[in-house]
C-alpha positions as CSV (number, residue, x, y, z in Angstrom):
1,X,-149.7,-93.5,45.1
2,X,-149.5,-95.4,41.4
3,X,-146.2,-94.5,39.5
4,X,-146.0,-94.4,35.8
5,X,-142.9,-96.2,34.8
6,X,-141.9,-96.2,31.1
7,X,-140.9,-99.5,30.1
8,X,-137.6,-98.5,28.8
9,X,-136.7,-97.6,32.4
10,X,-137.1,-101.4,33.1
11,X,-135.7,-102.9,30.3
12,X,-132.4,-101.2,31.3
13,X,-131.9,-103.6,34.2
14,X,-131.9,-107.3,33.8
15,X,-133.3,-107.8,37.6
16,X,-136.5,-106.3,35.9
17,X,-136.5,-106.4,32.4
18,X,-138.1,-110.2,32.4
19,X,-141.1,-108.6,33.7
20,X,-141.8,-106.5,30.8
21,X,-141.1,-109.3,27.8
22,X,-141.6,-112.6,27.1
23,X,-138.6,-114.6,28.7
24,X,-137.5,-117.9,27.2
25,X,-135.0,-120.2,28.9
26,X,-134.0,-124.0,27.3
27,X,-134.6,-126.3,30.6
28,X,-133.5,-129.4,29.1
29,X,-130.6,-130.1,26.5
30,X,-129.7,-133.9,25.5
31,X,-127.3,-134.8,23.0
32,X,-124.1,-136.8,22.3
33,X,-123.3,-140.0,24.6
34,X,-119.0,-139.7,24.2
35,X,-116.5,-137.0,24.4
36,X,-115.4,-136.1,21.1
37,X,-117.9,-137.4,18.9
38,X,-120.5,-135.4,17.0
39,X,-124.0,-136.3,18.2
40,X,-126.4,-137.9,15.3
41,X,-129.3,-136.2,17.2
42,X,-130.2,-133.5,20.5
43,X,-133.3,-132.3,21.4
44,X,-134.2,-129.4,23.9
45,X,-136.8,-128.5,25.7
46,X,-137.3,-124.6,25.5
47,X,-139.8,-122.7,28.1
48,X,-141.6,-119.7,27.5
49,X,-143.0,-117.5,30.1
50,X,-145.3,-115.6,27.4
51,X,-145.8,-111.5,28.5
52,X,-149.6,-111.1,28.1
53,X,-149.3,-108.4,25.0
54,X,-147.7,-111.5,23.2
55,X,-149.7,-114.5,22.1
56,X,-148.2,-117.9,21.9
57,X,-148.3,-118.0,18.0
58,X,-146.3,-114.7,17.9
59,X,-143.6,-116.7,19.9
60,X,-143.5,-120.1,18.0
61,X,-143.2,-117.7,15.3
62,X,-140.3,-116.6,16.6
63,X,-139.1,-119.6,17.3
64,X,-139.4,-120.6,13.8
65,X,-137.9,-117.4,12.2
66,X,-134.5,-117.6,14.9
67,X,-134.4,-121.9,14.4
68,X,-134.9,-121.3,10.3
69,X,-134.1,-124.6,9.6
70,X,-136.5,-127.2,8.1
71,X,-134.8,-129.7,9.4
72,X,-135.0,-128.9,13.0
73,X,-138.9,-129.9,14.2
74,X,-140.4,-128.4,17.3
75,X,-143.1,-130.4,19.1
76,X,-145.4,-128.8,21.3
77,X,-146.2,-130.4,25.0
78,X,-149.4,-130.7,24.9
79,X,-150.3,-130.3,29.0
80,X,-148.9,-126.9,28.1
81,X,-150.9,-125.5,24.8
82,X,-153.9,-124.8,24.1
83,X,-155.0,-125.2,27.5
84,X,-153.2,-122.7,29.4
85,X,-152.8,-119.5,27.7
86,X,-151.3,-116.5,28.8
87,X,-152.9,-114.8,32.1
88,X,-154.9,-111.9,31.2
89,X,-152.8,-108.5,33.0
90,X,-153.9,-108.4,36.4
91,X,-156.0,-105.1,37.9
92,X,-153.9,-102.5,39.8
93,X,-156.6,-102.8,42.6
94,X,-155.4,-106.6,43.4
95,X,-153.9,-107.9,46.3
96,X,-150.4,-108.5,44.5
97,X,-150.1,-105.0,43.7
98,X,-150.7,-103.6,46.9
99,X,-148.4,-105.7,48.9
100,X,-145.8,-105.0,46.3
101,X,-146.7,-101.1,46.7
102,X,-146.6,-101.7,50.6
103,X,-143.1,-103.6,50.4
104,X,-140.9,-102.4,47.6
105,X,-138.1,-104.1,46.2
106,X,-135.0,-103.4,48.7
């Protein structure tokens, strides 16, 4: 039996609502070497896990818009982009889905 869940029913819950957006978590922070001293420089290293109705453009984007400050340059890595997209959404005939049908969340 297939469900129809409306996304606003996940997006109440943090346990799921990462599986209905595009998540983004900062990895790696460096900055500063001494307490109490303001650091002349810090870099981050931000990841995205990019929701397939998003493309990666419509994130940096984002990025950009939230940041907005010239001064502040984001590199890309480049084993990450262009190379390896967002997966396309996976068919509800798949072997993921029907294990998770089988074995629901407890």
């Amino acid at each position: 039996m297939l469900m129809v869940v409306s996304p606003r029913l996940f997006s109440q819950k943090p346990e799921t609502a990462a599986g209905i957006r595009t998540t983004t978590s900062v990895t790696i922070f460096n900055s500063g070497i001494k307490a109490n001293v303001i650091p002349g420089y810090a870099e981050a290293i931000v990841n995205h896990r990019v929701n397939p109705r998003d493309s990666f453009d419509e994130v940096l984007e984002r990025d950009r818009d939230i940041i907005d400050d010239d001064r502040i340059k984001i590199d890309l890595i480049p084993t990450v982009l262009p190379n390896h997209p967002p997966s396309p959404i996976s068919s509800s005939k798949s072997f993921g889905f029907s294990v998770s049908a089988k074995y629901p969340p407890c």
